[in-house]
Biopython code that builds the backbone (N, CA, C, O; Angstrom):
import numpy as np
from Bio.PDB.StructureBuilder import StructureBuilder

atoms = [
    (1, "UNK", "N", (0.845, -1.176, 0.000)),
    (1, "UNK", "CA", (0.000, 0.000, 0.000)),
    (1, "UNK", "C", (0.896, 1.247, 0.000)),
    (1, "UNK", "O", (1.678, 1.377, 0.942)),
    (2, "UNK", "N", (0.853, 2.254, -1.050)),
    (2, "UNK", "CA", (1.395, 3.933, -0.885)),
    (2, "UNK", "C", (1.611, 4.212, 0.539)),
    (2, "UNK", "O", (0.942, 3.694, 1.434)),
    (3, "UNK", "N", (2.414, 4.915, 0.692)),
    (3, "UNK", "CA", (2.833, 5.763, 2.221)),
    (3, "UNK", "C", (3.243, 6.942, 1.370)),
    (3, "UNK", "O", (4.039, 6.994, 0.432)),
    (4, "UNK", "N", (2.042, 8.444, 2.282)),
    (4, "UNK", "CA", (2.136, 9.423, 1.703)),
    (4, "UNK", "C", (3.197, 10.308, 2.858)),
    (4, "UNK", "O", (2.929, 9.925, 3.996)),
    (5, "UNK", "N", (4.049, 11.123, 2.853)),
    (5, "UNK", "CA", (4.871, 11.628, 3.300)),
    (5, "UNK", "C", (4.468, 13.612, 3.209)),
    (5, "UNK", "O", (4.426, 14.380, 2.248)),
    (6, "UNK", "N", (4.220, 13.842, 4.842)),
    (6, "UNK", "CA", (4.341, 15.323, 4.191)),
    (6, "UNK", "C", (5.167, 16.068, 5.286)),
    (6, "UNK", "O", (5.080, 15.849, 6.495)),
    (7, "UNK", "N", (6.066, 17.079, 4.620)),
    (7, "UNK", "CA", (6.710, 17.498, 5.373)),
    (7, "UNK", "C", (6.886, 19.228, 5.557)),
    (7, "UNK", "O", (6.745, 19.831, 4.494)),
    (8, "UNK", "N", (7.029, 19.656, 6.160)),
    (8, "UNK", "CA", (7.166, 21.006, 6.422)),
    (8, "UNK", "C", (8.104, 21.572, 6.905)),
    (8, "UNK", "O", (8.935, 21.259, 7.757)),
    (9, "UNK", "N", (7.818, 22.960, 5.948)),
    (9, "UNK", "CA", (9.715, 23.868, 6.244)),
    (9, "UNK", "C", (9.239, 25.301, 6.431)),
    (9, "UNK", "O", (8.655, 26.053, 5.650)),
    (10, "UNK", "N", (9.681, 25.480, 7.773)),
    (10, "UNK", "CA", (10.055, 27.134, 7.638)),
    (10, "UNK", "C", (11.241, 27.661, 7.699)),
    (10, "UNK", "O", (12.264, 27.229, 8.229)),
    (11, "UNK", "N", (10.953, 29.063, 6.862)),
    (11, "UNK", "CA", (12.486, 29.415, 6.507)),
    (11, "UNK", "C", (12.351, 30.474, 7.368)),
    (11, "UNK", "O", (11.306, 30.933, 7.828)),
    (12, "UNK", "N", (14.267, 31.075, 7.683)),
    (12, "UNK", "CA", (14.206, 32.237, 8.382)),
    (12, "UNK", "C", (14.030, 33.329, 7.675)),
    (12, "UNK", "O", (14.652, 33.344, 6.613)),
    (13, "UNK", "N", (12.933, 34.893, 8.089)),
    (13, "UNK", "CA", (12.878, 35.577, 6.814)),
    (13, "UNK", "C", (13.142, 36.069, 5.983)),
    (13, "UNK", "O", (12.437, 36.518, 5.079)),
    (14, "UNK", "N", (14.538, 36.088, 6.169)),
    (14, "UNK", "CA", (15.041, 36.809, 5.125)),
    (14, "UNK", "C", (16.161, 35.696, 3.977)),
    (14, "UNK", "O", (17.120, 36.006, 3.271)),
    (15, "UNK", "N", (15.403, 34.190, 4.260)),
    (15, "UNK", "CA", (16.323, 33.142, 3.579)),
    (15, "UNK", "C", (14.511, 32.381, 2.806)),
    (15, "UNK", "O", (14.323, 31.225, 2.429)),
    (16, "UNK", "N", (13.615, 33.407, 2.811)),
    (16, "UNK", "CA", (12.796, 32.135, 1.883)),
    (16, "UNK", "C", (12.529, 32.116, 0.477)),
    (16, "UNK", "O", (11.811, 31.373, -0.192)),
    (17, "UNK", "N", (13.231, 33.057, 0.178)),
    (17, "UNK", "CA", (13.713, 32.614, -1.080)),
    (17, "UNK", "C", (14.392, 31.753, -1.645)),
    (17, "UNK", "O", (14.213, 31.081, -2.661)),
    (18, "UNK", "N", (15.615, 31.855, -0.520)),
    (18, "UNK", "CA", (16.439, 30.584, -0.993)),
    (18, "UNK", "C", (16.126, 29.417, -0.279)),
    (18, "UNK", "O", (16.830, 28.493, -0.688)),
    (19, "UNK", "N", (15.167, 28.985, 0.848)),
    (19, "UNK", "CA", (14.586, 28.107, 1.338)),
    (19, "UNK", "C", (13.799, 27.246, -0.206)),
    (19, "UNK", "O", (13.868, 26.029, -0.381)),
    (20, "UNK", "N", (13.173, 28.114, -1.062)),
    (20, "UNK", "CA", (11.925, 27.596, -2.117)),
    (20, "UNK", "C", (12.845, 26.904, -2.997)),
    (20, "UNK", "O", (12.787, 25.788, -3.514)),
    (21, "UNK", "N", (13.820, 27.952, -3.053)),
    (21, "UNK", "CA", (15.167, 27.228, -3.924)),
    (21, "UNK", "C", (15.373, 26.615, -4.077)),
    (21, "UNK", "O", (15.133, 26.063, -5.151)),
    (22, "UNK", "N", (16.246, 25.953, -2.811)),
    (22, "UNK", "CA", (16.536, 24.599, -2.264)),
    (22, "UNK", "C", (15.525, 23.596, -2.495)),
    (22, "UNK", "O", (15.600, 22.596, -3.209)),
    (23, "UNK", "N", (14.519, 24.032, -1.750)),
    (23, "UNK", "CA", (13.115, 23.169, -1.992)),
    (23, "UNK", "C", (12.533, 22.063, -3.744)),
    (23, "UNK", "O", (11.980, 21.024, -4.105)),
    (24, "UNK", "N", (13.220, 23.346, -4.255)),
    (24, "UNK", "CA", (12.665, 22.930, -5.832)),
    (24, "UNK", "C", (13.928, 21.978, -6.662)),
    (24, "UNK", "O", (13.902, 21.241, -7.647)),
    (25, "UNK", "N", (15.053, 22.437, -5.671)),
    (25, "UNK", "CA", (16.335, 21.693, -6.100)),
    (25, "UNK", "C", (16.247, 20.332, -5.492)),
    (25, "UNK", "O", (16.865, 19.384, -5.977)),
    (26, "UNK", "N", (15.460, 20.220, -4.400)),
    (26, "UNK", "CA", (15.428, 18.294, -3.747)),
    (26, "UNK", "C", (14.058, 18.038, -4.237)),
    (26, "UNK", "O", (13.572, 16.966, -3.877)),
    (27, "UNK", "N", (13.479, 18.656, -4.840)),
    (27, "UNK", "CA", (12.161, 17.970, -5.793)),
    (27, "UNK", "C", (13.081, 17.481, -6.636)),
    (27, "UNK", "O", (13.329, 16.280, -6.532)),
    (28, "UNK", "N", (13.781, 18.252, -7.630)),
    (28, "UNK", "CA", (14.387, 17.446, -8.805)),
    (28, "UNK", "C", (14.545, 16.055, -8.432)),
    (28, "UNK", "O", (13.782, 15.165, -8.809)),
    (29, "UNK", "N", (15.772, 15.851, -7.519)),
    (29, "UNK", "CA", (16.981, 15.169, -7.151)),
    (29, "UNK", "C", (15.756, 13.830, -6.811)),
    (29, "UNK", "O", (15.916, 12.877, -7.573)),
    (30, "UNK", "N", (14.761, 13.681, -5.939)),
    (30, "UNK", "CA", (13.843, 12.872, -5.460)),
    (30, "UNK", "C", (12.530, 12.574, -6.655)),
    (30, "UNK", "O", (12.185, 11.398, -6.768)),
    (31, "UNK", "N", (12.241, 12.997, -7.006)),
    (31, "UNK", "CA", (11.135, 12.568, -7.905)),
    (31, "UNK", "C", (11.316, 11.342, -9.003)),
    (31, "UNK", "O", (10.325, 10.821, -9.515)),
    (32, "UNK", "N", (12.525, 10.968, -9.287)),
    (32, "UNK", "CA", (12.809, 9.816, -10.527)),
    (32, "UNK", "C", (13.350, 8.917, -9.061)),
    (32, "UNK", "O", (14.109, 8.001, -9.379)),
    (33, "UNK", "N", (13.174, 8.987, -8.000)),
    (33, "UNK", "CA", (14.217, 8.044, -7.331)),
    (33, "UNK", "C", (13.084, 6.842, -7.373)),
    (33, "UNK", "O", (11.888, 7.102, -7.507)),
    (34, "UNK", "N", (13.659, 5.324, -7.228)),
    (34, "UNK", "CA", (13.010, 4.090, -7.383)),
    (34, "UNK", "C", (12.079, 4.120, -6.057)),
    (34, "UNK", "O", (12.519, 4.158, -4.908)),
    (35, "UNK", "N", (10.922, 4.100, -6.369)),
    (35, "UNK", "CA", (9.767, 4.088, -5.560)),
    (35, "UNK", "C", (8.686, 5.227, -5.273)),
    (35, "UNK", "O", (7.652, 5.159, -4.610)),
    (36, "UNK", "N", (9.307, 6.411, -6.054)),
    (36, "UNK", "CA", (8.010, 7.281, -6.125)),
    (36, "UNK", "C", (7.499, 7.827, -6.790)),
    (36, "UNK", "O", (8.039, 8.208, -7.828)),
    (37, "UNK", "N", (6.153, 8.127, -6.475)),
    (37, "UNK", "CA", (4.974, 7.449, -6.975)),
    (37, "UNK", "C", (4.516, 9.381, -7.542)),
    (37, "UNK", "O", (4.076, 9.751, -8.630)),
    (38, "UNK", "N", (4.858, 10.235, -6.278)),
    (38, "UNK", "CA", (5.078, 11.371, -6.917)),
    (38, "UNK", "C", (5.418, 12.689, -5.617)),
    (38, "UNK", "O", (5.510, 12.599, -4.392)),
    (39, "UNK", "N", (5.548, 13.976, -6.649)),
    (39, "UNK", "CA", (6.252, 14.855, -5.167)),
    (39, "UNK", "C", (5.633, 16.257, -5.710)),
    (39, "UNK", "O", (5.655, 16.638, -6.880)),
    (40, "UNK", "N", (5.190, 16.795, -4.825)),
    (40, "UNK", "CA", (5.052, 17.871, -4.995)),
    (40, "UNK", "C", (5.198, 18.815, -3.969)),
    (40, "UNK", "O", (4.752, 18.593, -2.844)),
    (41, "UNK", "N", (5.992, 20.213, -4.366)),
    (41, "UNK", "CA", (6.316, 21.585, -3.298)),
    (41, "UNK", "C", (5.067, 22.489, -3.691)),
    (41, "UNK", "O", (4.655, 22.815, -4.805)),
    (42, "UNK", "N", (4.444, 22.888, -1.993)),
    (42, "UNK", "CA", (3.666, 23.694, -1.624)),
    (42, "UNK", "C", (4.177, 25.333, -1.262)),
    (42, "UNK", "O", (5.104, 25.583, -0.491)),
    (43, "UNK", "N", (3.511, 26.183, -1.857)),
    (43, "UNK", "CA", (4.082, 27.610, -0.949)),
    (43, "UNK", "C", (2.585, 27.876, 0.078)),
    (43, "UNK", "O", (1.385, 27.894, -0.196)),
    (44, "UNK", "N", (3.476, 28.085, 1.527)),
    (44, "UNK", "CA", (1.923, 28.741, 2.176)),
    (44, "UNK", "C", (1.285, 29.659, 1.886)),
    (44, "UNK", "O", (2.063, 30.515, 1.465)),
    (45, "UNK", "N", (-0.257, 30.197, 1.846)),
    (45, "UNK", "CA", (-1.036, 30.842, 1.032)),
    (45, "UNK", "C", (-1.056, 32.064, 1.431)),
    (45, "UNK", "O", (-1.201, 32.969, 0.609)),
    (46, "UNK", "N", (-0.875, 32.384, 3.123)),
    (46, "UNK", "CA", (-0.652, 33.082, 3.110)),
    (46, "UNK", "C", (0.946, 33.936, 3.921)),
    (46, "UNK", "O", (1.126, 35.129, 4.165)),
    (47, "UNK", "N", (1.874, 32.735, 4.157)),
    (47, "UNK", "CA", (3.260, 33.045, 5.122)),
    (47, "UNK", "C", (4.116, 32.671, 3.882)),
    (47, "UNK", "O", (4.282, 31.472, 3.659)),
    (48, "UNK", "N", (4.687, 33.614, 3.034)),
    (48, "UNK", "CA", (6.065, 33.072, 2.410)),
    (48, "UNK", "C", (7.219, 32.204, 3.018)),
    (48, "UNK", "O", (7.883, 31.330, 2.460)),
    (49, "UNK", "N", (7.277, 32.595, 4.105)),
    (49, "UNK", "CA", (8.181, 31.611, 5.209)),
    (49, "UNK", "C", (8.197, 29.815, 5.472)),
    (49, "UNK", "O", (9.006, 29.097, 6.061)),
    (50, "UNK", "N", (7.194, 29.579, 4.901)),
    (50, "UNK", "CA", (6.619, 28.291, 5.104)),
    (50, "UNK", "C", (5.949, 27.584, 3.971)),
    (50, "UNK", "O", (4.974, 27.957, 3.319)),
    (51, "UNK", "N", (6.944, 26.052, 3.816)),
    (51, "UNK", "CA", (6.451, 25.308, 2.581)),
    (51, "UNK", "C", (5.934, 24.178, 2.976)),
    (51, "UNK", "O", (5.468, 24.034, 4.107)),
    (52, "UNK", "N", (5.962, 23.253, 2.081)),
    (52, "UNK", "CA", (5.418, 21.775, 2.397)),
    (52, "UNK", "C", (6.125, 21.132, 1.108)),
    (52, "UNK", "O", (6.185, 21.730, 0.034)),
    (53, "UNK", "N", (6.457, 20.328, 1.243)),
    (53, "UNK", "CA", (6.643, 18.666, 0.163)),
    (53, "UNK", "C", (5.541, 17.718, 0.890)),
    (53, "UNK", "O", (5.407, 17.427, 2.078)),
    (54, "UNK", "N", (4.674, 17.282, -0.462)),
    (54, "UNK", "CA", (3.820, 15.713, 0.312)),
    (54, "UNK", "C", (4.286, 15.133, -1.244)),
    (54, "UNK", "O", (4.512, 15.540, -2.384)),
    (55, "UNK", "N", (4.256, 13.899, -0.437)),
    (55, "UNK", "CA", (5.543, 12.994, -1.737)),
    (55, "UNK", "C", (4.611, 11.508, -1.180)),
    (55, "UNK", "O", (4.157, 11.206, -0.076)),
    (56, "UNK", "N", (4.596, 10.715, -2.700)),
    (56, "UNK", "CA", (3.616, 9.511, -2.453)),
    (56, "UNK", "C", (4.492, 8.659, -2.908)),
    (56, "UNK", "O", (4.939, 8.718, -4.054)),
    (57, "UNK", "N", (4.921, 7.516, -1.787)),
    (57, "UNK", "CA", (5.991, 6.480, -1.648)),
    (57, "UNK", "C", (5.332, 4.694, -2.073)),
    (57, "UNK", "O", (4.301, 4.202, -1.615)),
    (58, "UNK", "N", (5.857, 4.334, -2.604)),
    (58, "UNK", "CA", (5.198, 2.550, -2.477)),
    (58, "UNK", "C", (5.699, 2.166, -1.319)),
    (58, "UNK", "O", (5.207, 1.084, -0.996)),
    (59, "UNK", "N", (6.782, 2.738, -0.221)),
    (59, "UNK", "CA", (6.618, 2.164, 0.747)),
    (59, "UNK", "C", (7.438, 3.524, 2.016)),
    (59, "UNK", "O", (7.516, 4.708, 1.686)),
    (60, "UNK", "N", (7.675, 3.283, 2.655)),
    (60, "UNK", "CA", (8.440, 3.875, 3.977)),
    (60, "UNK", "C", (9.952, 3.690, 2.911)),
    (60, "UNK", "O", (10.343, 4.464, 2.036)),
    (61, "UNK", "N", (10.523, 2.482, 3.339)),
    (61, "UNK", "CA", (11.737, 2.329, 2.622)),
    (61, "UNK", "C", (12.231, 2.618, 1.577)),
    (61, "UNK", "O", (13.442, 2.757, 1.406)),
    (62, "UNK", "N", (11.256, 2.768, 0.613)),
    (62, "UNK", "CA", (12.154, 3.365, -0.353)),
    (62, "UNK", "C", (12.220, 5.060, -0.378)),
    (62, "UNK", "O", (13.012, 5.682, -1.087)),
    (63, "UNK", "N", (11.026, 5.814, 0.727)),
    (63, "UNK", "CA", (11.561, 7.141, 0.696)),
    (63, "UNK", "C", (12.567, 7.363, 1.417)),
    (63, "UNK", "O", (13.320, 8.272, 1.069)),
    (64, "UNK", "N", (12.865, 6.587, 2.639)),
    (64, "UNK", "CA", (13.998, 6.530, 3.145)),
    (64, "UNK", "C", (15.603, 6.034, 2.939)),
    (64, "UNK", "O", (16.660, 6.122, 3.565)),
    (65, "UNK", "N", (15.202, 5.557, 1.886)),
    (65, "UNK", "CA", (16.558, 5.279, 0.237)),
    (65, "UNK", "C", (16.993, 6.403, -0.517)),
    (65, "UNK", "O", (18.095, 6.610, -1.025)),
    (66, "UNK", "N", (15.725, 7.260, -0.514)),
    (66, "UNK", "CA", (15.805, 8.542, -1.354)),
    (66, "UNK", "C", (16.338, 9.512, -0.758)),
    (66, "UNK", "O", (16.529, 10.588, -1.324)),
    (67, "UNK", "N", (16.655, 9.285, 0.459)),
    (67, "UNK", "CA", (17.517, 10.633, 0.885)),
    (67, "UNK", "C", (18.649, 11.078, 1.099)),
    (67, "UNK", "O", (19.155, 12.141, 1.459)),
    (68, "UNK", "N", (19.170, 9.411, 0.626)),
    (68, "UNK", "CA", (20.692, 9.178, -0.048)),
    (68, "UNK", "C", (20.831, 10.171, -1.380)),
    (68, "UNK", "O", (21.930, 10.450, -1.859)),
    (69, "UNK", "N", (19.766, 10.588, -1.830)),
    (69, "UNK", "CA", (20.412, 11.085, -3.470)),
    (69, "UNK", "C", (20.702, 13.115, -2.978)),
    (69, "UNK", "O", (21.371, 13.898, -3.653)),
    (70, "UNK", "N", (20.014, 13.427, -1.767)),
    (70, "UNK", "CA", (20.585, 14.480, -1.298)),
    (70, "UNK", "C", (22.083, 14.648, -0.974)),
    (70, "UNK", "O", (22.678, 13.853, -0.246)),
    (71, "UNK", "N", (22.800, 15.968, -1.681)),
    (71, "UNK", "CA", (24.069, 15.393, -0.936)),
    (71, "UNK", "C", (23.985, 16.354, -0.232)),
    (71, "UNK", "O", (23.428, 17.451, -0.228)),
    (72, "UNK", "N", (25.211, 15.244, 0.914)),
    (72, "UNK", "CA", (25.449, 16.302, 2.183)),
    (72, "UNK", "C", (26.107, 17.592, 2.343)),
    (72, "UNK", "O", (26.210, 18.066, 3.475)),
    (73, "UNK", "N", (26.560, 18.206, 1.331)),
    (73, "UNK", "CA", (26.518, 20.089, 1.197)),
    (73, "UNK", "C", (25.318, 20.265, 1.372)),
    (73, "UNK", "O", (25.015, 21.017, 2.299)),
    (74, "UNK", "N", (24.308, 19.693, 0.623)),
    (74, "UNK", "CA", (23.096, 20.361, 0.597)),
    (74, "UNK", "C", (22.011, 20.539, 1.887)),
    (74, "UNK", "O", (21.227, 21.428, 2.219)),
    (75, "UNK", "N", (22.503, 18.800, 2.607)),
    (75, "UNK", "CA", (21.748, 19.024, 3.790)),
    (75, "UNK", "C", (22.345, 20.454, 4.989)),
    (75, "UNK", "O", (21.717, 21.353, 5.548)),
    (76, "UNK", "N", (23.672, 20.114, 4.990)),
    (76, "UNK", "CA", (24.367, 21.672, 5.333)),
    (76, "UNK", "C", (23.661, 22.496, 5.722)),
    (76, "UNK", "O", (23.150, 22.777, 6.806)),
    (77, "UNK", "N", (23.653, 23.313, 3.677)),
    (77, "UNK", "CA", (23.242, 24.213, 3.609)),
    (77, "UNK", "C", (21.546, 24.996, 4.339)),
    (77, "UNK", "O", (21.216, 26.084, 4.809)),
    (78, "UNK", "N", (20.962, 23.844, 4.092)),
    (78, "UNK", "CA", (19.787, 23.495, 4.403)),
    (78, "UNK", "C", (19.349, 24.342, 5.852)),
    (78, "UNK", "O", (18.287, 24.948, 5.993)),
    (79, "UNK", "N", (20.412, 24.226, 6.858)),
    (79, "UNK", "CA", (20.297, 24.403, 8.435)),
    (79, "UNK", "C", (20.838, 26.348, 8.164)),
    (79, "UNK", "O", (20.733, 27.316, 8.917)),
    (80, "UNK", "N", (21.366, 26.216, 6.845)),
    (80, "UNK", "CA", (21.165, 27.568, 7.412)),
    (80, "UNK", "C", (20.098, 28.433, 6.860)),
    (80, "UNK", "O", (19.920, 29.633, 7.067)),
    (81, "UNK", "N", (19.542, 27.764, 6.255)),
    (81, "UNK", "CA", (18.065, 28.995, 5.383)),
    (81, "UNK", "C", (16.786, 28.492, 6.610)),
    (81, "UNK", "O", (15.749, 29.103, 6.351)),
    (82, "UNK", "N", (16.631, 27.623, 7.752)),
    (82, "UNK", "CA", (15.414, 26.978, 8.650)),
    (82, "UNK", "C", (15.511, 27.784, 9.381)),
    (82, "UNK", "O", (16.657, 28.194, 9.566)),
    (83, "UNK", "N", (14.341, 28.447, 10.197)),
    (83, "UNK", "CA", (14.190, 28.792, 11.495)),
    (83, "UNK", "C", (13.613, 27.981, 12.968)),
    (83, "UNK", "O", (13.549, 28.427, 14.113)),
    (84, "UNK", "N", (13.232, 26.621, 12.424)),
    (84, "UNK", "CA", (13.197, 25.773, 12.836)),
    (84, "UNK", "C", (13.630, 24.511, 12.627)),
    (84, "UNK", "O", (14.141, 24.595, 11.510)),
    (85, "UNK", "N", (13.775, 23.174, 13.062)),
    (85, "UNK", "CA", (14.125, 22.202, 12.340)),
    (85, "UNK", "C", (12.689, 21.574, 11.301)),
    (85, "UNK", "O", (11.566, 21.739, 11.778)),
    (86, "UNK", "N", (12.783, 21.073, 10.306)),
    (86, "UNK", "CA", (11.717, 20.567, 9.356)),
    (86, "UNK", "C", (11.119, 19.113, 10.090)),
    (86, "UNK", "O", (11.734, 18.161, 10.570)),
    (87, "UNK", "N", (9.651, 19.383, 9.955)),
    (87, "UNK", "CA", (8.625, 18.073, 10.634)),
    (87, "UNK", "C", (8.302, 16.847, 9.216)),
    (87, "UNK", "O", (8.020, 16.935, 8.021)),
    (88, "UNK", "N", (8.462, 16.127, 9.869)),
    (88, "UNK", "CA", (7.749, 15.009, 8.541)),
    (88, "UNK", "C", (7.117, 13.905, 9.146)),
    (88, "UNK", "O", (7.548, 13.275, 10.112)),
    (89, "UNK", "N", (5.780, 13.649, 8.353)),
    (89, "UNK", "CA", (5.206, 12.550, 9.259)),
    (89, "UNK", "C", (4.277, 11.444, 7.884)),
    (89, "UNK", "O", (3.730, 11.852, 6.859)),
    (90, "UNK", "N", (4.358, 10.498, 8.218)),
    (90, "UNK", "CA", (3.967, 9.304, 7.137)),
    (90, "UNK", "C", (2.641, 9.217, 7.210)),
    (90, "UNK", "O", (2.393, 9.117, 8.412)),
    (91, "UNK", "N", (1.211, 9.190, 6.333)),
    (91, "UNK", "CA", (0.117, 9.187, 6.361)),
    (91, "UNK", "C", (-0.010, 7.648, 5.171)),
    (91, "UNK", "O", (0.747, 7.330, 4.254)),
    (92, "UNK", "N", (-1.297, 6.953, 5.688)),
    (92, "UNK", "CA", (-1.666, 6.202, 4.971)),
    (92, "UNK", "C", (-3.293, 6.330, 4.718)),
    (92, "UNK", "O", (-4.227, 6.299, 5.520)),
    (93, "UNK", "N", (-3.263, 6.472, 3.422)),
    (93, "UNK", "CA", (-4.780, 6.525, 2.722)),
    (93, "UNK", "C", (-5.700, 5.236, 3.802)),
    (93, "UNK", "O", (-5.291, 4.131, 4.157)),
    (94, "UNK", "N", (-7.083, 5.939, 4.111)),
    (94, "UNK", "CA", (-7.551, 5.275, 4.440)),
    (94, "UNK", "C", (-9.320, 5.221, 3.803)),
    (94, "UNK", "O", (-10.088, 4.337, 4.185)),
]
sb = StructureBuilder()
sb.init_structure("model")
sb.init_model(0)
sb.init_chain("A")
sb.init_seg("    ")
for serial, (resi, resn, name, xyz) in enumerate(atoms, 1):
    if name == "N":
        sb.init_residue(resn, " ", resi, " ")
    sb.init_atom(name, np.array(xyz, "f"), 0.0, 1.0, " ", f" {name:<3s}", serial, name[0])
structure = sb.get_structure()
């Protein structure tokens, strides 16, 4: 059964630009990886500061395979555009 994945990012304000950036740069990198199903980046409607990825997995494991194709500059970089650390939590269609 799919495992849907959604996760959330806020950026600090004066980095969410390059927060969306980034954002649209680990869509690339994740979307062809073996097992998903699909990905898409959210902007909040009304806080520029705050995004979302919900990404639809055939399983737990293989999104957790996929985060090997991030490289680690990028996760880095990552800590410095957050004003918090990023939440992610696994949903299953019911």
């Amino acid at each position: 059964m799919p495992i849907t994945r959604v996760n959330e990012f806020h950026a600090l304000p004066e980095k969410a630009a390059d927060l969306r950036a980034f954002l649209e740069d680990v869509v690339l990198l994740i979307e062809d990886a073996p097992g998903c199903i699909s990905v898409t980046l959210f902007a909040h409607h009304d806080d520029v500061t705050r995004f979302a990825i919900i990404e639809e997995w055939q399983s737990i494991d293989a999104h957790q395979a996929s985060v090997t194709r991030i490289p680690s500059e990028k996760i880095n970089e990552v800590r410095t555009l957050i004003a918090e650390p990023p939440k992610g939590v696994y949903y299953q269609a019911i």
